[in-house]
N, C-alpha and C positions, 0 to 999 in steps of 0.2 A: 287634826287640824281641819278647818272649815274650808269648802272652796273658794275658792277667790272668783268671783266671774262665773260667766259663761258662756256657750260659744253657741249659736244659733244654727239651722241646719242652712247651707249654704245657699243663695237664691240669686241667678246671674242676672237677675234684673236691677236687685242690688248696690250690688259690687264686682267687682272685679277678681275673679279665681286668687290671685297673688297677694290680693289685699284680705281676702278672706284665710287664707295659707298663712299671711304674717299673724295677724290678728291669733290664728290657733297655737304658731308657735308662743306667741306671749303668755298663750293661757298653759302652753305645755310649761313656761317657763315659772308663771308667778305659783304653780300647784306644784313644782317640784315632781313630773311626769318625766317618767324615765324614757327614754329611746324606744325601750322595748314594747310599750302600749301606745308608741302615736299611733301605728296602723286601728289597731282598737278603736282607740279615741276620736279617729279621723273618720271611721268608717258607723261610728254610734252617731256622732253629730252632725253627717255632714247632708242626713235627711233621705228620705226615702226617692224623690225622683233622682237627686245628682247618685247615688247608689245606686240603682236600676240602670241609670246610663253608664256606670264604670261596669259594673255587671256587663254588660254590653259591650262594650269597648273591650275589655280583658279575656274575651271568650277563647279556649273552654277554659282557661283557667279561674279562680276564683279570686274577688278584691282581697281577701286575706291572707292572700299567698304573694300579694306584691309588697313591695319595699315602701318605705312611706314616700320615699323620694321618688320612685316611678309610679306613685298613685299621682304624686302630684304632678309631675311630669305630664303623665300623658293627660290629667284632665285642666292639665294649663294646654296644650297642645288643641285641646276638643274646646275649650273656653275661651283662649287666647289667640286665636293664632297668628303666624308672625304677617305683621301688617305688610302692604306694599308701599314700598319706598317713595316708588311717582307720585300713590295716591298719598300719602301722608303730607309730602311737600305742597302739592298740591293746594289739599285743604291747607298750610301752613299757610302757603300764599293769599290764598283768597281770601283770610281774616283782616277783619277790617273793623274800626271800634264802632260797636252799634249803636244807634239811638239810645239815650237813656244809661248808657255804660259807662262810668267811671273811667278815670282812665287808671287805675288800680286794679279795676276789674278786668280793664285792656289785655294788660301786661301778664296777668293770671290768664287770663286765655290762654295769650300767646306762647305761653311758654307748656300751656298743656299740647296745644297743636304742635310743641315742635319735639314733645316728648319721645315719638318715633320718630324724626326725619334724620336722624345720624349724620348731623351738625359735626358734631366730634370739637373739635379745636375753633369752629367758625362759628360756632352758637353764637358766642355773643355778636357780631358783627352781623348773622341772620336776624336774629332776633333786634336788634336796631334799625335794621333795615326794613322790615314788616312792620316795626312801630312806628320809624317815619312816614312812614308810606300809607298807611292805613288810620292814623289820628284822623280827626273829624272837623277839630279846630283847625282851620287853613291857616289861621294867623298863626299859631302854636306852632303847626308844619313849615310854615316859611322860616320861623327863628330858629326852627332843630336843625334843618338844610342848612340856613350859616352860619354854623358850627363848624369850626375845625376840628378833627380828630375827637370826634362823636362816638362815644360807646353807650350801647343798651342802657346800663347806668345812668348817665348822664343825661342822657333824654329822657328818663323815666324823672328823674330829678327834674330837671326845666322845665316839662308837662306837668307835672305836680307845683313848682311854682310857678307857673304861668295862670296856672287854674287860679291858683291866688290873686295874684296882680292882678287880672281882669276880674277876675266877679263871676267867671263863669261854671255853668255846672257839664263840663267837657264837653261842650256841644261842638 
């Protein structure tokens, strides 16, 4: 059988460690790779500098003696590491929709900035909250404000037809 794909050596300028880790699973998945050759496959493809750094990080043992899950592990750990909570809110806060930015494009932001801020159950009501606050169209933001019982949702809908009604290009 032919292979299906294939999997470039990892480069964190890129991507992201975890996006590059799903991406391999897929490829362990559509080529029918057993368990027992991810470390193999993990450590053929994933390129000679991100290699030389686990080399590094695993000292003295060697990358081929670890498990695939603590390969990955630890170079999400050296690749990822766990954000800080103030700073994440922080940036969440200060997003604001830019010159030139759809408000489609708003809302895709917004919701990557608030990808670490561990919202948990209050996401949505944050994330409405940062959209109201942060549109660009003052007329748009006045009509979201009188609104009763406003969800993310719902103001993502009214800015999107409000964009209509007026003519405007979310300015």
């Amino acid at each position: 059988m032919a292979q299906i794909g294939k999997v470039d050596e990892f480069k964190p300028e890129n991507e992201p460690w975890t996006a590059y880790v799903e991406r391999l699973e897929q490829f362990f998945d559509a080529n029918d790779i057993y368990q027992e050759k991810y470390v193999a496959v993990l450590l053929s493809v994933m390129g000679a500098t991100t290699y030389g750094l686990l080399r590094n990080l695993v000292q003295p043992d060697k990358p081929k003696d670890k498990s695939f899950a603590d390969i990955v592990k630890i170079l999400k750990e050296h690749f990822e590491p766990k954000p800080i909570l103030v700073a994440e809110r922080f940036r969440f806060n200060k997003c604001n929709q830019k010159q030139n930015q759809t408000v489609a494009q708003y809302v895709a932001e917004l919701k990557q900035q608030a990808t670490n801020c561990e919202f948990g159950a209050n996401l949505d009501s944050a994330l409405r909250d940062r959209f109201v606050s942060g549109i660009k169209n003052e007329t748009c933001q006045r009509r979201l404000l009188s609104e009763d019982r406003l969800t993310f949702a719902k103001a993502f809908e009214i800015a999107l037809t409000w964009k209509l009604q007026i003519g405007t290009h979310d300015s």
